[in-house]
C-alpha positions as CSV (number, residue, x, y, z in Angstrom):
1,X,-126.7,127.9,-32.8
2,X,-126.5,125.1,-30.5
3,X,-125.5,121.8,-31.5
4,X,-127.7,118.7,-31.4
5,X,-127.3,116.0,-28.8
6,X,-126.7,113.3,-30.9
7,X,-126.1,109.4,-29.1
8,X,-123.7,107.1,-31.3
9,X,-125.2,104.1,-31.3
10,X,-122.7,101.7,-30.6
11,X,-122.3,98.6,-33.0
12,X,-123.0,95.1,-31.3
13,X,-121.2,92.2,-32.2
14,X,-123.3,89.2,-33.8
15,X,-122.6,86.0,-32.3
16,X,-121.4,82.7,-33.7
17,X,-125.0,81.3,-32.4
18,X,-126.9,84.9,-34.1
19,X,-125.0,84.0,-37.6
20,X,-125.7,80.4,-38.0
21,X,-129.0,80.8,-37.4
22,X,-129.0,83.7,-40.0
23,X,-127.5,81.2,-42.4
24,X,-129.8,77.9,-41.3
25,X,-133.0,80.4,-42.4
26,X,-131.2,81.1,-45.6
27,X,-131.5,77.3,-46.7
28,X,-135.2,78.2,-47.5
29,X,-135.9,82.1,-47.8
30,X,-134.2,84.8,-49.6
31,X,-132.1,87.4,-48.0
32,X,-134.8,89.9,-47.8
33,X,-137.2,87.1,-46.0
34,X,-134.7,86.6,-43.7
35,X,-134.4,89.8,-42.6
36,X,-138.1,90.2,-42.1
37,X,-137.6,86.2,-40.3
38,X,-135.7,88.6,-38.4
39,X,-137.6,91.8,-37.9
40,X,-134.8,94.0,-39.6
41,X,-132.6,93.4,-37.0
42,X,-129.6,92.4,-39.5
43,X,-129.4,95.0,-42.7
44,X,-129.4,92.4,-45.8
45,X,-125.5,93.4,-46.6
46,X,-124.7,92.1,-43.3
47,X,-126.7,88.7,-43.7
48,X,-125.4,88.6,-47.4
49,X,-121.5,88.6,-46.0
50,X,-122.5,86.2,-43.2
51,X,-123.9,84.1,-46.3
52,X,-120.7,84.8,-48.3
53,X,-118.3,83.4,-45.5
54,X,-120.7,80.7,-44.1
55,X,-118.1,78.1,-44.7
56,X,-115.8,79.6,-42.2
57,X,-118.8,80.4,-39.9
58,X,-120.1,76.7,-40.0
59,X,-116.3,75.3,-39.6
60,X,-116.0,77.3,-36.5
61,X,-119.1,75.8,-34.9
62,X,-118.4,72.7,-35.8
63,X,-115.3,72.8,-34.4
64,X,-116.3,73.6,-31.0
65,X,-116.3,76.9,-30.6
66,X,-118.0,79.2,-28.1
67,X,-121.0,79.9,-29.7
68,X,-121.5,83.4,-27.8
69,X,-118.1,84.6,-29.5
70,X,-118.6,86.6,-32.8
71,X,-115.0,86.7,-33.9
72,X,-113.9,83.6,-35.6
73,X,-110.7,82.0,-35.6
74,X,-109.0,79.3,-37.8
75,X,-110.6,76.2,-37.1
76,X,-108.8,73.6,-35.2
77,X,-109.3,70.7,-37.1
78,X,-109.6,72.1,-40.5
79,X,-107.5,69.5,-42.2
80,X,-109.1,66.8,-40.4
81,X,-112.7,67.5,-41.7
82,X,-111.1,68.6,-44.5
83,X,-110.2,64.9,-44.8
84,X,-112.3,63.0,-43.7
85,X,-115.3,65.1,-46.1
86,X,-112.9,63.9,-48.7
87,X,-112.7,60.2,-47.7
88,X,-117.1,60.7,-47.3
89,X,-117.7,61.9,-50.6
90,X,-115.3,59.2,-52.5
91,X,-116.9,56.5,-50.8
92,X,-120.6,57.6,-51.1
93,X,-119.7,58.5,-55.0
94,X,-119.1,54.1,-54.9
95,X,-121.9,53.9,-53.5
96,X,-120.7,52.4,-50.3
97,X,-123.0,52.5,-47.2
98,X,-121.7,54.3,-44.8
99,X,-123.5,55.1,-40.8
100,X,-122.2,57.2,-38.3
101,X,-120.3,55.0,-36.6
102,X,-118.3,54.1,-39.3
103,X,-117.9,58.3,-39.3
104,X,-116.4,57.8,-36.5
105,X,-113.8,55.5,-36.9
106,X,-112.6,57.0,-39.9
107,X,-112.2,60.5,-37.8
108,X,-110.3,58.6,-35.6
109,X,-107.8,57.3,-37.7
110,X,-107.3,60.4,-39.8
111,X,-106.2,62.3,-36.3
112,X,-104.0,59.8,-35.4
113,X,-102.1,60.1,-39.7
114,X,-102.4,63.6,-38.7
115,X,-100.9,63.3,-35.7
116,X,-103.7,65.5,-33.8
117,X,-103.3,64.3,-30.1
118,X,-106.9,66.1,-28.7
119,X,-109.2,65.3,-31.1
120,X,-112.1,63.0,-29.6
121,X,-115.0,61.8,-32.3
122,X,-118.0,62.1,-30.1
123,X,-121.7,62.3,-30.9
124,X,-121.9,66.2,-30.8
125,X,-118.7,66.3,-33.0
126,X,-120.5,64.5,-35.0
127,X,-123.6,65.6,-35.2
128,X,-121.9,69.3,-36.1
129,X,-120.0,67.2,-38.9
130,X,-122.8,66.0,-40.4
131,X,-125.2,69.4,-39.9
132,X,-122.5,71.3,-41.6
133,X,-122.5,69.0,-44.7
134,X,-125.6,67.9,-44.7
135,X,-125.1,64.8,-44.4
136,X,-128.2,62.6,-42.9
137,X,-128.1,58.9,-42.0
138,X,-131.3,56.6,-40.8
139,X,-131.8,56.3,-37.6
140,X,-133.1,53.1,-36.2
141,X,-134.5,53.5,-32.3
142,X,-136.2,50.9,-29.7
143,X,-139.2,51.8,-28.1
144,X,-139.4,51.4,-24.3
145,X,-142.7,50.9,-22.4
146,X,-143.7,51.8,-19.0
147,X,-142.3,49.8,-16.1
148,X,-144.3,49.6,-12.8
149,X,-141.6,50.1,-10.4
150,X,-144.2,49.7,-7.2
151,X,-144.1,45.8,-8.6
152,X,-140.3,45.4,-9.5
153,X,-139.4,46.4,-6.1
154,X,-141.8,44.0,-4.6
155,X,-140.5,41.4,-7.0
156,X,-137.3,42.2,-5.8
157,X,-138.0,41.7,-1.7
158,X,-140.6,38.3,-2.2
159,X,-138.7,36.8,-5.4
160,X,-134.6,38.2,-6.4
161,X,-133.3,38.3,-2.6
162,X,-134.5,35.4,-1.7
163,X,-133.7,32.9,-4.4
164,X,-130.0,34.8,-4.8
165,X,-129.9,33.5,-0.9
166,X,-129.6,30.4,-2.0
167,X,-126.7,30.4,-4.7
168,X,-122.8,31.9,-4.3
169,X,-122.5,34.4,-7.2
170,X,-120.6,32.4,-9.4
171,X,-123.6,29.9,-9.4
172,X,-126.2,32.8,-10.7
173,X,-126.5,33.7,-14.5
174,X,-128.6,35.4,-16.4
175,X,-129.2,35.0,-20.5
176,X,-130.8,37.0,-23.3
177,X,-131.1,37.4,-26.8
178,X,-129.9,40.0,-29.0
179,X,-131.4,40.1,-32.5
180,X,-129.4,42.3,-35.5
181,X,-128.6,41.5,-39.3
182,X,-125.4,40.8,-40.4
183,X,-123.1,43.5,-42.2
184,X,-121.6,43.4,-45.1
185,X,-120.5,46.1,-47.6
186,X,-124.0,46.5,-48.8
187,X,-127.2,46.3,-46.8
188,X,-127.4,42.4,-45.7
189,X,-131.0,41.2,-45.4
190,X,-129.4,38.2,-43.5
191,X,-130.8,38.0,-40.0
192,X,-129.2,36.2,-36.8
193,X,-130.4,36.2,-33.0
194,X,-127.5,35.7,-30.5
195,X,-127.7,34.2,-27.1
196,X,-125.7,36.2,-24.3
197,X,-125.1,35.1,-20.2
198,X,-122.9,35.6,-17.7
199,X,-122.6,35.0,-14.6
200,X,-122.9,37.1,-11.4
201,X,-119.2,37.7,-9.9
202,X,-118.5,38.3,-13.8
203,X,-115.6,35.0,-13.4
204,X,-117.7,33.1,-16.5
205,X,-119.3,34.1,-19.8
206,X,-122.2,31.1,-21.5
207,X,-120.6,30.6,-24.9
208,X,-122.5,32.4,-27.9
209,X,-125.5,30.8,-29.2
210,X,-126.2,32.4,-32.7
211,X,-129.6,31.7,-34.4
212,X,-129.1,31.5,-38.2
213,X,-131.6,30.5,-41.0
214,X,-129.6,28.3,-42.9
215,X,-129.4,25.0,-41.1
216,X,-125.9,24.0,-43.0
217,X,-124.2,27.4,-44.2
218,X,-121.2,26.5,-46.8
219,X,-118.9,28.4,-45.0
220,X,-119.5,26.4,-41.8
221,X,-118.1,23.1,-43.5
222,X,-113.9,22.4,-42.6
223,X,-114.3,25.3,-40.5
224,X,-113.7,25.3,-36.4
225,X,-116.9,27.6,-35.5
226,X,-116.6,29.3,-32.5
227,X,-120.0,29.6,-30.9
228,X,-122.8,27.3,-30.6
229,X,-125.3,27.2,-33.6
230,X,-128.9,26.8,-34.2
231,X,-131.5,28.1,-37.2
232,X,-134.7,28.4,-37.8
233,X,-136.2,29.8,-41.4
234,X,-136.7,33.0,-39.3
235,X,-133.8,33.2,-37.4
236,X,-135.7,33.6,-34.3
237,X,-135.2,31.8,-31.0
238,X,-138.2,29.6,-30.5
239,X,-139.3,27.0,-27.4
240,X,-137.8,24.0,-29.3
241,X,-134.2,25.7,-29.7
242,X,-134.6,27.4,-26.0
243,X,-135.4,23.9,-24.4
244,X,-132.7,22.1,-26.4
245,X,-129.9,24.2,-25.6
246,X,-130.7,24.5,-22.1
247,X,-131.2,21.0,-21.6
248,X,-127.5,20.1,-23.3
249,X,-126.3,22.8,-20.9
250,X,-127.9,20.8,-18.1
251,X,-126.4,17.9,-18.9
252,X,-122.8,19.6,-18.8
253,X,-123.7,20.9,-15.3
254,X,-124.5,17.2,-14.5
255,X,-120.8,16.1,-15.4
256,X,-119.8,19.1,-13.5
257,X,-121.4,17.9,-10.6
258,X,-122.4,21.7,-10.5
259,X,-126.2,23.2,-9.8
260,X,-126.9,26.6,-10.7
261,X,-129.9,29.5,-11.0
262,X,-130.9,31.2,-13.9
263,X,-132.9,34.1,-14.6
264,X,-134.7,34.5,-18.2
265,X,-136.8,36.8,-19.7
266,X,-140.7,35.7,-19.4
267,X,-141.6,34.8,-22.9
268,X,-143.1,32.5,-25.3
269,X,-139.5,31.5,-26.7
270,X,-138.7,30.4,-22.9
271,X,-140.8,27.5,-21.9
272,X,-140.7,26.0,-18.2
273,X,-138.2,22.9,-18.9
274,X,-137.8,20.2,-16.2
275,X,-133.8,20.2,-15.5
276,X,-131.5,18.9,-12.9
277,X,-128.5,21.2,-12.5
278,X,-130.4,24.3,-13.3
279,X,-132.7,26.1,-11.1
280,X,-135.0,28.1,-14.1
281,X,-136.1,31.4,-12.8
282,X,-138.2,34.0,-14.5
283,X,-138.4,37.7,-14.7
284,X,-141.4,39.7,-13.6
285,X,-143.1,40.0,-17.1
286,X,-142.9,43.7,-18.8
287,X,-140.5,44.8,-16.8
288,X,-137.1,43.1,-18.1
289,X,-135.8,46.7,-18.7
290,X,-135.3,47.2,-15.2
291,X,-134.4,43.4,-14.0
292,X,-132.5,42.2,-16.3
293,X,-128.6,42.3,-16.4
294,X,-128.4,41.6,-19.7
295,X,-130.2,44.7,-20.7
296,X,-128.0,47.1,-18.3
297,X,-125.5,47.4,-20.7
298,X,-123.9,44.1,-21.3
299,X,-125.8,44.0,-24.7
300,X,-124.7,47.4,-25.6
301,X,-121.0,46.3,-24.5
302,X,-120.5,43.6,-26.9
303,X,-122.2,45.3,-29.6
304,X,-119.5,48.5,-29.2
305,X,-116.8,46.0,-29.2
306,X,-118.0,44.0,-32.2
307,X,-118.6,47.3,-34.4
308,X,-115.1,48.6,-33.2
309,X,-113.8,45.3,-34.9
310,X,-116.3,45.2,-37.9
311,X,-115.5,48.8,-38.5
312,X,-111.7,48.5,-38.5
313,X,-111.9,45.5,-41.3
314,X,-114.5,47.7,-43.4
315,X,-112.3,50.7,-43.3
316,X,-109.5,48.6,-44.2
317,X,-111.5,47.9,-47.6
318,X,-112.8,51.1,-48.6
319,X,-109.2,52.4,-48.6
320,X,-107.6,49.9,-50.2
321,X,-110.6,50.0,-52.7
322,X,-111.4,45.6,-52.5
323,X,-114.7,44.9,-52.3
324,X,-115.7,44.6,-48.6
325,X,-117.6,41.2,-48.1
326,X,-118.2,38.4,-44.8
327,X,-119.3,35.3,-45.8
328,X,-121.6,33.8,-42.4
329,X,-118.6,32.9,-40.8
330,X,-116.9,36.6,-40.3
331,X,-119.4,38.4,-38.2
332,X,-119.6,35.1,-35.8
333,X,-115.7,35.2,-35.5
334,X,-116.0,38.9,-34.7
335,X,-118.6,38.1,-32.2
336,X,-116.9,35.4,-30.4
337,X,-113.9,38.0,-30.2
338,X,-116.0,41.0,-29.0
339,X,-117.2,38.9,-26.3
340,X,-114.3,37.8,-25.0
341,X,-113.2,41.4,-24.9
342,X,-115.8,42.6,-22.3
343,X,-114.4,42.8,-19.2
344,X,-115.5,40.6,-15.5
345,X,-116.2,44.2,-14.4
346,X,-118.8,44.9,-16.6
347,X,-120.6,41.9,-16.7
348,X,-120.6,42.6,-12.6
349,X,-121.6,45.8,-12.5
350,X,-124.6,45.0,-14.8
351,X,-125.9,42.7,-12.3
352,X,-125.4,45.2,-9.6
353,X,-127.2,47.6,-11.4
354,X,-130.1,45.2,-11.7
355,X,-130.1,44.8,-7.6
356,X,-128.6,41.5,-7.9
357,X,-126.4,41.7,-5.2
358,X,-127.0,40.5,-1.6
359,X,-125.2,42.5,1.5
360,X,-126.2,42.6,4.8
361,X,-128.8,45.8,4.6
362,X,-130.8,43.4,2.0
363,X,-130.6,40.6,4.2
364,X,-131.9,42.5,7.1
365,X,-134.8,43.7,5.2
366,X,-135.5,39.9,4.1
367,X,-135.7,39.4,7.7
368,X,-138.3,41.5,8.4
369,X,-140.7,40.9,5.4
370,X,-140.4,36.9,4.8
């Protein structure tokens, strides 16, 4: 009696990418669901021991591995997320706020008590982190509008080039303001705008103009306050604070025997002002995205350094368990340091990337549209 041909089928591994995706469709459906999610592809004993180790499954993608592996190996940082999910759920139980950033940091200081050398707390690290705990923070995110590039580059050839002909680089600044609330341990509902300029070369920063709405805060009085202040009940820059700062600014020039150009964003808050020293310029409305130094990643510099200092200090309190509070004064002190802490390259680069920068190929194209 001849035998049947029978094939062996042979098993195929699942992958790391196959089993979390098993276990993500879990969260919502029952194990028989999820094997018809899948079309019977995974028996339901094999997606109930995928959902029996999903710990170790998750770990291991979070931790970077390959996700077309199916084996798993011990996780590489176990004891650091270990750790640090530790430290998250102690301070959320105190009701502490607590972002991603602040994440971060903490990740970064548990390495280095755990002496783990490789270890780098970026956004996908975190983002696993927070997927694999379930852990979700608001997100706050600026909207950018369309940019007419046609008319940016023409603004560049009949207006940039040729006013930047005029002025050495050390003589050509640019200012903006930054608008954020102040941080404290719980969610501050105090509101400041901060004025931020360089110059061109990168050789000089304008010092810090903070907007508050208190005109006198307490904490201001027998203190030496490091940054030029103005307030408003909104904290808001507005025409009469724009026009009296830049005029006192002129008048410093004057002493200085020292003329300048300076480019500002076209808005209501940044009237034409008859000055001496200062040559007022203006960008080509709706497009300060593109033209503007400031907004090339200047803003975003001193905000990284002045988290990086606000987040040591607050981590600093939640583990030694003392109420983490600022009074007004703190977060401009931390300001005035985190902007003295971003480098002459930066601020140069930043105009570079906005075209401000004259060489000889620009000049030659001046001479052959003007």
């Amino acid at each position: 009696m001849p035998v049947p041909n029978c094939s062996i089928r042979k098993r195929q591994p699942i992958s790391l990418d196959e089993k979390k995706a098993i276990i993500e469709e879990a969260r919502t459906k029952s194990v028989p669901e999820v094997a018809v999610h899948f079309n019977r592809k995974y028996p339901e004993s094999t997606i109930r021991t995928f959902l029996k180790d999903k710990e170790k499954i998750l770990k291991t993608v979070e931790e970077g591995a390959e996700s077309k592996r199916a084996r798993i190996r011990a996780a590489k940082h176990s004891d650091l997320n270990e750790a640090l999910l530790r430290w998250f759920k102690d301070v959320r139980s105190q009701n502490i706020p607590v972002d991603t950033h602040t994440l971060k940091a903490k990740a970064v200081e548990l390495a280095r008590m755990l002496d783990i050398g490789d270890f780098n707390a970026s956004e996908g690290w975190a983002s696993r982190f927070k997927s694999r705990h379930g852990i979700l923070f608001k997100q706050v995110q600026g909207e950018a509008g369309d940019v007419d590039m046609e008319a940016v580059s023409d603004w560049h050839q009949t207006v940039l080039f040729k006013e930047l002909e005029q002025f050495s680089e050390e003589n050509v600044f640019n200012v903006d303001e930054t608008g954020d609330r102040c941080t404290s341990g719980k969610r501050s509902k105090e509101r400041i705008t901060v004025l931020v300029g360089s110059n061109m070369s990168g050789t000089e920063t304008v010092p810090l103009l903070v907007i508050g709405k208190s005109r006198s805060p307490r904490c201001f009085k027998n203190a030496s306050v490091p940054v030029d202040y103005e307030a408003n009940h909104k904290a808001w820059m507005t025409a009469e604070i724009f026009e009296r700062w830049i005029k006192m600014w002129d008048r410093r020039l004057g002493k200085e025997n020292r003329k300048i150009l300076l480019f500002v964003d076209n808005c209501p808050a940044h009237p034409k002002v008859t000055l001496t020293n200062i040559a007022l310029r203006f960008f080509l409305p709706n497009a300060t995205a593109e033209v503007q130094p400031m907004d090339q990643g200047i803003m975003q510099n001193l905000k990284i350094h002045y988290r990086r200092l606000f987040l040591r200090r607050r981590i600093a309190s939640i583990d030694s368990s003392v109420e983490f509070s600022f009074d007004f004064l703190n977060p401009i002190n931390l300001l005035d340091q985190a902007w003295s802490e971003v480098k002459p390259e930066t601020l140069k680069n930043c105009f570079r990337k906005a075209s401000f920068l004259i060489n000889d190929e620009v000049r030659a194209l001046l001479n052959l549209i003007l």
